[in-house]
C-alpha positions as CSV (number, residue, x, y, z in Angstrom):
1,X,23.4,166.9,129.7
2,X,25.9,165.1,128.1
3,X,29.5,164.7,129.6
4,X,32.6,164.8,127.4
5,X,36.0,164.5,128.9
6,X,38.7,167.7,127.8
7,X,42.0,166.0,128.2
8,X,44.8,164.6,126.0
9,X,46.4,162.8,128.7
10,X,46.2,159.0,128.0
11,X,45.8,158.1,131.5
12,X,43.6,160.4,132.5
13,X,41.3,159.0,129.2
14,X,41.9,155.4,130.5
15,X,40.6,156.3,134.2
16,X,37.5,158.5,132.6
17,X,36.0,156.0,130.2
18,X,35.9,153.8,133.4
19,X,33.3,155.0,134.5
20,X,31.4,153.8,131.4
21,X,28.9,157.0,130.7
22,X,31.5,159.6,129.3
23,X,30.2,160.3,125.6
24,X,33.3,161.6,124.3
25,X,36.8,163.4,123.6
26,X,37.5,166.4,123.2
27,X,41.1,167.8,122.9
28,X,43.0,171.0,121.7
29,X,46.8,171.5,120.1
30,X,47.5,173.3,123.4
31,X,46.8,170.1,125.3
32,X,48.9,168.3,122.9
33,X,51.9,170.9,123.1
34,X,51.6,170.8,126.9
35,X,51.9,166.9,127.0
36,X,55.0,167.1,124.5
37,X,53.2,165.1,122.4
38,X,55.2,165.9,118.7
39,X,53.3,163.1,116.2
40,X,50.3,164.6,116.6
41,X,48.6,162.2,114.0
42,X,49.7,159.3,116.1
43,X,48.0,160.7,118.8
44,X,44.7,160.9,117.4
45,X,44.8,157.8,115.8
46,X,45.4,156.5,119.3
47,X,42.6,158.4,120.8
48,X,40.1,157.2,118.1
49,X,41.0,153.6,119.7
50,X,39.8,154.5,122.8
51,X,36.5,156.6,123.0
52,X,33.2,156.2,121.6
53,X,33.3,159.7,120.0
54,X,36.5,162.1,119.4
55,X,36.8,165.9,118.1
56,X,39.8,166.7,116.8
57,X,40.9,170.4,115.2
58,X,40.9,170.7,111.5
59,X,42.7,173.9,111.0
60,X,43.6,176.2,108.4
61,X,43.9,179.9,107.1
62,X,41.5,179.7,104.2
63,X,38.2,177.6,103.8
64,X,39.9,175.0,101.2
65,X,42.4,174.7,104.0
66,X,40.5,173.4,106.9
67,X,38.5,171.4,104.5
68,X,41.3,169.7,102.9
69,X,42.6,169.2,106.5
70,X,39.5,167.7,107.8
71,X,40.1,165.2,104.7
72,X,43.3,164.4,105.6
73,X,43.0,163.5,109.0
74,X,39.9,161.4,107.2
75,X,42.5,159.6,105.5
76,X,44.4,157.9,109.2
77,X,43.5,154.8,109.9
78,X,41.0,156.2,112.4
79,X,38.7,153.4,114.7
80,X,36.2,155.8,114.2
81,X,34.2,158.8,112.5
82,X,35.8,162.4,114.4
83,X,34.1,165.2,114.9
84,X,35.9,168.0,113.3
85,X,36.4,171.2,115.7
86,X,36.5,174.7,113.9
87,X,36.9,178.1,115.3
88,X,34.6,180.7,114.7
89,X,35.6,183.2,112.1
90,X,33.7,183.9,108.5
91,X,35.8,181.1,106.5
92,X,35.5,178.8,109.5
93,X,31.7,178.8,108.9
94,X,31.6,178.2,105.5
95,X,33.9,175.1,105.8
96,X,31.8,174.4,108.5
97,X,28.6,173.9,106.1
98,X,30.9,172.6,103.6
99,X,31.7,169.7,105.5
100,X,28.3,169.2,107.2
101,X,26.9,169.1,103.8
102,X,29.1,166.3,103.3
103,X,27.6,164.6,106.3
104,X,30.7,165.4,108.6
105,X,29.9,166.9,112.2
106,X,31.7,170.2,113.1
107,X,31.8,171.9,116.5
108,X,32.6,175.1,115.9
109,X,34.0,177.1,119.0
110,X,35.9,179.6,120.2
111,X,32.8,181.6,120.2
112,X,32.5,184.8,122.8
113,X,29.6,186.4,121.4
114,X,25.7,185.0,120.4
115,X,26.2,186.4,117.0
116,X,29.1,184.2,116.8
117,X,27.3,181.6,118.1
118,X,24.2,182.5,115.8
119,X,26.7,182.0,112.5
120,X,28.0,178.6,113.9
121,X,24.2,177.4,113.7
122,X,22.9,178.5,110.3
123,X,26.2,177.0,109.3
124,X,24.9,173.5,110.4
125,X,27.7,173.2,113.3
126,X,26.7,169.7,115.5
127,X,28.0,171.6,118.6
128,X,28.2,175.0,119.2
129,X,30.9,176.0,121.6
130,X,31.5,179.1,124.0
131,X,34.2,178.8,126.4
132,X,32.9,179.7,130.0
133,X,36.4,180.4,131.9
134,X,38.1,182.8,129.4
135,X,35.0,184.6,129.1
136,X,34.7,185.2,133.1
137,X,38.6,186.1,132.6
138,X,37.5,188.6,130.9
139,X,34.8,190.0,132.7
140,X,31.7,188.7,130.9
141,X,28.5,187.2,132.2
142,X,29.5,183.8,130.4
143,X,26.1,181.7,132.1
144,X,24.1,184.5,130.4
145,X,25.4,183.5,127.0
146,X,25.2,179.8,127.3
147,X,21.7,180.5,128.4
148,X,20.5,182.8,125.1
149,X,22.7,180.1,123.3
150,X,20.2,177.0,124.5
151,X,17.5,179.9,124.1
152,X,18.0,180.0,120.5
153,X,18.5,176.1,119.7
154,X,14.9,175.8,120.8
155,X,13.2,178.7,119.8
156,X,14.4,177.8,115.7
157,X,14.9,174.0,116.3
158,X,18.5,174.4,115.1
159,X,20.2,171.1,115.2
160,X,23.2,172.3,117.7
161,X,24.2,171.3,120.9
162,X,25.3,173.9,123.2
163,X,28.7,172.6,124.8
164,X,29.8,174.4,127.8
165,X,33.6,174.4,127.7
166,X,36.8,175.9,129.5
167,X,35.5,174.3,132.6
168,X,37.5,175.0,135.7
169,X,36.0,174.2,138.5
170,X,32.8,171.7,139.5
171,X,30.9,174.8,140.0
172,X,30.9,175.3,136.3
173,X,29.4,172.2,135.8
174,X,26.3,173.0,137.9
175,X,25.7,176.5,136.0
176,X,25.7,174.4,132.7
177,X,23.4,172.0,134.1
178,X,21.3,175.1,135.3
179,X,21.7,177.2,132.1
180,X,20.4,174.1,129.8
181,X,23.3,173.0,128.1
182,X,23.6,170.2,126.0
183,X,27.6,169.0,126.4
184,X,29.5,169.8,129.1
185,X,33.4,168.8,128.4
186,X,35.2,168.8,131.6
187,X,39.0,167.8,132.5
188,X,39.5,164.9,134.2
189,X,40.7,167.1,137.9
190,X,37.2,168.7,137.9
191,X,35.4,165.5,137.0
192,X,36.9,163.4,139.6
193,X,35.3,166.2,142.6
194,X,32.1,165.8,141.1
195,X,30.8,162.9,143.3
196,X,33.2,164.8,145.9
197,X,31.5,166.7,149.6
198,X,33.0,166.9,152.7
199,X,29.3,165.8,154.2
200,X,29.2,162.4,152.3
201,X,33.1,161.6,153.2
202,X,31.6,162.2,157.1
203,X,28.5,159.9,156.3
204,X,30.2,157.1,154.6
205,X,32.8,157.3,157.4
206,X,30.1,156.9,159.7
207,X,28.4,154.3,157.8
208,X,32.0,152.3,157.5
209,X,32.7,152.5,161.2
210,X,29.2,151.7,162.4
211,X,29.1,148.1,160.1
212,X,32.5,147.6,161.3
213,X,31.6,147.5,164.8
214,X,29.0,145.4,164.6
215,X,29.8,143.0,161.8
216,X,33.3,142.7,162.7
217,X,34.6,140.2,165.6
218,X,37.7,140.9,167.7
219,X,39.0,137.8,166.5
220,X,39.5,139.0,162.9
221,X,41.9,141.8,164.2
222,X,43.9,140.5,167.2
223,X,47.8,140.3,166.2
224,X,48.7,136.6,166.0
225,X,51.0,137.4,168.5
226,X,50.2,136.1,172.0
227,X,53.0,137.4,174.4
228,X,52.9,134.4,177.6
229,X,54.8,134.5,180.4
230,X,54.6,133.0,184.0
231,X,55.0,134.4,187.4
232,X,58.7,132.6,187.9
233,X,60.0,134.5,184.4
234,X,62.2,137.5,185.3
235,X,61.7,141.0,183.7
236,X,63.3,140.0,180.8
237,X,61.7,137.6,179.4
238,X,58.4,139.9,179.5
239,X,60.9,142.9,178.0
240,X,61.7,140.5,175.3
241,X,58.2,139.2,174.3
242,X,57.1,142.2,174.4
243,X,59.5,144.1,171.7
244,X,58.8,140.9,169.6
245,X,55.2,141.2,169.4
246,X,55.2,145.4,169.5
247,X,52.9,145.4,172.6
248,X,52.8,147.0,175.3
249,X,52.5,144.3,177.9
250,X,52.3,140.3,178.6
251,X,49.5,138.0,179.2
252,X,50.9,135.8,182.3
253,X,49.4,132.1,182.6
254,X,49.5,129.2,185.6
255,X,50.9,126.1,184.3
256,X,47.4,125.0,182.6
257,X,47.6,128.0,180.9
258,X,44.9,129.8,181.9
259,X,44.8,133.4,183.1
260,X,46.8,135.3,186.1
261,X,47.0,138.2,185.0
262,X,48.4,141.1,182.9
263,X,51.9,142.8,183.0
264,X,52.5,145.9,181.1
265,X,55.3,148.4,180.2
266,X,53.5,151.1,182.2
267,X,53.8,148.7,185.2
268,X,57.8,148.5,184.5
269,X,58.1,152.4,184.1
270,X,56.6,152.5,187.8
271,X,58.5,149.5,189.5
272,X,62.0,151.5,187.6
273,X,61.1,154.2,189.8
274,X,60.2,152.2,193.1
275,X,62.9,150.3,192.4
276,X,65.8,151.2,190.2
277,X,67.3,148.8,188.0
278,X,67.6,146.4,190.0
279,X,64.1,145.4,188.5
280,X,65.1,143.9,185.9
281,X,66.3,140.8,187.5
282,X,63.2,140.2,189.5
283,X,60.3,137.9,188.7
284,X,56.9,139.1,187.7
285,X,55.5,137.5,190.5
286,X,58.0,139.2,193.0
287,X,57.2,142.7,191.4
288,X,53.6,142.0,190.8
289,X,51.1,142.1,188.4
290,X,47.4,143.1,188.0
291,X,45.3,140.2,188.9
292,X,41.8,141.2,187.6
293,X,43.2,142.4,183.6
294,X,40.2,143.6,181.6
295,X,39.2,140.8,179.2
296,X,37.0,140.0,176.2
297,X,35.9,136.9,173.8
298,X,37.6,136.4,171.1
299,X,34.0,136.3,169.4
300,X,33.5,139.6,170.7
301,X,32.1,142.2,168.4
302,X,34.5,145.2,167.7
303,X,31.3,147.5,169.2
304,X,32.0,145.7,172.5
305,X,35.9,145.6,172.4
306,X,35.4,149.4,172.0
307,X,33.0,150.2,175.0
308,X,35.3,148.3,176.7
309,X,38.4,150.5,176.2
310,X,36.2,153.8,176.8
311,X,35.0,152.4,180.2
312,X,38.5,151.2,181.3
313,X,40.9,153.2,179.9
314,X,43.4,150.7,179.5
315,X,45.7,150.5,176.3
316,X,45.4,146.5,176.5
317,X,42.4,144.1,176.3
318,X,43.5,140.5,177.0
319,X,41.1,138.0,174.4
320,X,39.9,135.0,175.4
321,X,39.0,132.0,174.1
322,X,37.7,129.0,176.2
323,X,38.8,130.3,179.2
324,X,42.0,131.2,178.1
325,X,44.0,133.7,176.9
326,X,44.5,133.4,173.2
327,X,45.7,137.3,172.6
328,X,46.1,141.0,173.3
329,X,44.1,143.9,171.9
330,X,45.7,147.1,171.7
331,X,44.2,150.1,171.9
332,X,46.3,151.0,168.6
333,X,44.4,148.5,166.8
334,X,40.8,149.9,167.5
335,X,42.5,153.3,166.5
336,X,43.6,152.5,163.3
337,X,40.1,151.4,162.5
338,X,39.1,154.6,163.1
339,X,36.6,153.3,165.5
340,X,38.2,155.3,168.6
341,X,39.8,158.7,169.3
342,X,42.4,158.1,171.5
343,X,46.0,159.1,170.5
């Protein structure tokens, strides 16, 4: 089945032809109307520029009319050949094989009924046309027609191409696929859901967070930041290095640098209360700090920088890096990777 895009919007035509296996354009006056678009020549000439194949409306209240229109619009400077789209009615048949006998293409449409539909193929339309969404509006078992419609194509070998049109909703698209179609013209909203189900966006989610935990290294996330501080710096300095760095505690070194221990905020919420605020004069050694801080390398994968937070239950991961500390890993920073739950 072959997949046309229904749309006049010139982005939305940009985006679809992107995908590199649309076969065509199809558009309407109402489309055009709706977009404010008032040089409607223009337009199509536009169009023609960029899609392999484009049906355009040749309209008209007598035969001679829609024929002398379909000239016309032969007469832009057109980047390619259109197919001319005709509604059904007794004169809009005989233009129909008028201009297929001049080798022109016509999709004739608007059709509700397989009589209708019948005409539009001993005329010698290209595409034959019912529209699926105002029929159902209306009540009628529109799949049943495109189905005696693809019936009929075979059973007399007429040269027509069913195209299922007024499409909706992606479930349209799989009862033209079921029903046989030929075309199915679809606007660029429903198109986009077709590759679309809640089970794939799980699975790929899945997939995405399982090759980043073990691909990815904790050293490719950890903030640059590396909040120090010693034992002799008061409260302060930890209070300040950590509002720079938007952590939640400090990393505190000997004079060689390597590691003491950790400090965090949750550790000056407690000593407030013990304390008062007083605190925040006193020395990190004086207050204390925790002496045996959960570390990990820095070339860590992520999958063992996350076991390490769900067996500890800490919201800080000091990294190391040849014995020393070279960084913090928040919690915050596992989240946003989606690779943990934790709020």
């Amino acid at each position: 089945m072959e997949l046309y895009l229904d749309s006049v919007n010139f982005q939305e035509i940009e985006d679809a032809f992107k995908l590199g296996f649309v076969t065509g354009l199809t558009t309407t006056p109402t489309f055009m109307h709706r977009h404010g678009i008032t040089d409607i020549d223009g337009a199509i000439v536009e169009l023609s520029k960029m899609v392999p194949e484009l049906q355009v409306e040749a309209l008209g209240d007598t035969h001679d009319e829609i024929v002398a229109e379909a000239h016309r619009l032969l007469e832009l400077p057109l980047a390619l050949k259109p197919v001319f789209k005709v509604p059904i009615s007794e004169i809009g048949v005989r233009a129909c094989k008028t201009l297929t006998d001049e080798g022109h293409r016509v999709n004739v449409h608007l059709i509700y009924t397989l009589n209708q539909a019948y005409m539009a193929m001993e005329a010698g339309a290209a595409f034959v046309c019912p529209l699926a969404g105002r029929l159902q509006d209306e009540g009628h078992d529109a799949i049943a027609l495109f189905e005696q419609c693809v019936n009929v194509v075979e059973k007399y070998n007429y040269p027509a191409k069913v195209m299922f049109s007024s499409v909706r909703y992606p479930e349209h698209v799989r009862q033209a696929l079921i029903a046989g179609v030929h075309v199915c013209t679809v606007p660029w909203g429903v198109m986009r859901k077709l590759c679309q189900n809640a089970l794939t966006t799980v699975g790929t989610n899945q997939f995405v967070e399982h090759t980043r935990r073990m691909t990815y290294r904790v050293g490719e996330i950890v903030r640059k930041q590396n909040p120090v501080c010693k034992a002799s710096d008061v409260v302060t300095n930890a209070m300040i290095k950590m509002t720079e760095s938007r952590l939640g505690a400090v990393t505190l070194v000997d004079d060689d640098g390597r590691l003491l221990g950790v400090f965090t905020d949750g550790d000056l919420r407690r000593k407030l209360q013990e304390i008062g605020p007083d605190v925040i004069s006193s020395t990190l050694g004086d207050l204390g700090y925790s002496e045996n801080p959960v570390t990990i390398s820095y070339d860590a994968l992520l999958n063992d920088a996350v076991t390490a937070f769900e067996k500890s239950q800490v919201d800080s991961i000091i990294v190391m890096r040849a014995d020393k500390p070279v960084g913090i890993l928040d919690i915050q920073d596992i989240v946003k990777l989606g690779l943990l739950g934790r709020n």
